[in-house]
N, C-alpha and C positions, 0 to 999 in steps of 0.2 A: 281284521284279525288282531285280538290282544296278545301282545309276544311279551311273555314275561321270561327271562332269565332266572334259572335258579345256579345258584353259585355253592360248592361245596367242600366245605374246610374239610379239617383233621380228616384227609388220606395220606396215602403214602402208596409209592410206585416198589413195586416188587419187581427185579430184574435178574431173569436166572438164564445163563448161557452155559448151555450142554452141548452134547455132540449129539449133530444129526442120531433121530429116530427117537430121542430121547423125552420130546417135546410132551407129547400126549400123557405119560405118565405124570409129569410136572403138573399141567392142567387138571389132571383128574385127581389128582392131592391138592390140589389148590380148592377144585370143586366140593371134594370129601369134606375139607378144614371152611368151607363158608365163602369162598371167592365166588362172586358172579358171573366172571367172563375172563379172557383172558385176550390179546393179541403174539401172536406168531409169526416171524420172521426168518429170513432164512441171512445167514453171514460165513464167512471166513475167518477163521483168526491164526497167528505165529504168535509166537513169544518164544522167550527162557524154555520154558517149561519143555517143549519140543527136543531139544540137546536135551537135557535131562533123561528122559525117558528115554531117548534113544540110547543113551547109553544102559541103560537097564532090558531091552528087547523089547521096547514096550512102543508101538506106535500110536502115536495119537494124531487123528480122525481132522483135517482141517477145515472140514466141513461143519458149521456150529447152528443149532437152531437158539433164537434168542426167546424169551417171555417174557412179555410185560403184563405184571397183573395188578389193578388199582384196588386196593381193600380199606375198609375205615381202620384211625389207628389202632383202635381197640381189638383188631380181629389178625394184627398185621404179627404180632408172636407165634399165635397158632398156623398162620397159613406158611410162614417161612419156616418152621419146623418141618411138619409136612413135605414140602420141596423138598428140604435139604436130604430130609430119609428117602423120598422115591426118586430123587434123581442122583441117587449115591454117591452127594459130592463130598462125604468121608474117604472117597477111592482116589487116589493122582489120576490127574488129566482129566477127571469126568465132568469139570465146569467150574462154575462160579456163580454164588449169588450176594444178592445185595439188593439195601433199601434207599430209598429217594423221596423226603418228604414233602409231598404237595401242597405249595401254599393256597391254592386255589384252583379248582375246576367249575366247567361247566358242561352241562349237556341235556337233553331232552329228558325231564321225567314228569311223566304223567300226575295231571295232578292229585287223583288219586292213591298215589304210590307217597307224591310226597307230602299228604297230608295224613297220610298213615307214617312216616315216619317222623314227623315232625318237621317239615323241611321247611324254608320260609324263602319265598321267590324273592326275588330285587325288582 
């Protein structure tokens, strides 16, 4: 069997932590805006923010779900926009997001796929 590696620049990791339940709407705005897939995880978090809000009546949830979503750069403005409206982190306490830019991945793509996108194996 010929095992070729294909290696793949200009990504960038999309990392958005919300409060449990919040998950699935992130994804399906990431899907909306062009993302292909997403990975989901479950966390905990404290901080500052916690006193804060307690002082206000406001409880916040320690239960966090995390998202990791790998997008090319070119597509990575529109799918963080997206997030940021459906996972309403204009609101205190509703999460955080942030980007991670990948100097290099790799993984199975058919070579079909990536001679339709122009991809070039190693």
């Amino acid at each position: 069997m010929n095992q070729q590696m294909v290696v793949l620049t200009h990504a960038v990791l999309i990392t958005c932590i919300v409060q449990r339940g919040a998950a699935d709407d992130v994804v399906q705005a990431a899907h909306e805006a062009g993302a292909h897939g997403a990975t989901i995880f479950h966390g905990r978090g404290t901080g500052v923010r916690q006193k804060h809000l307690g002082l206000l009546g406001l409880t916040v949830n320690a239960e966090k779900e995390i998202v990791y979503i790998v997008v090319p750069d070119d597509q990575v403005d529109r799918v963080f926009e997206r997030i940021y409206l459906a996972a309403k982190l204009d609101t205190p306490g509703m999460g955080i997001i942030y980007t991670t830019p990948i100097e290099k991945m790799a993984t199975h793509i058919p070579h079909e796929v990536a001679a339709r996108y122009g991809i070039h194996e190693a």
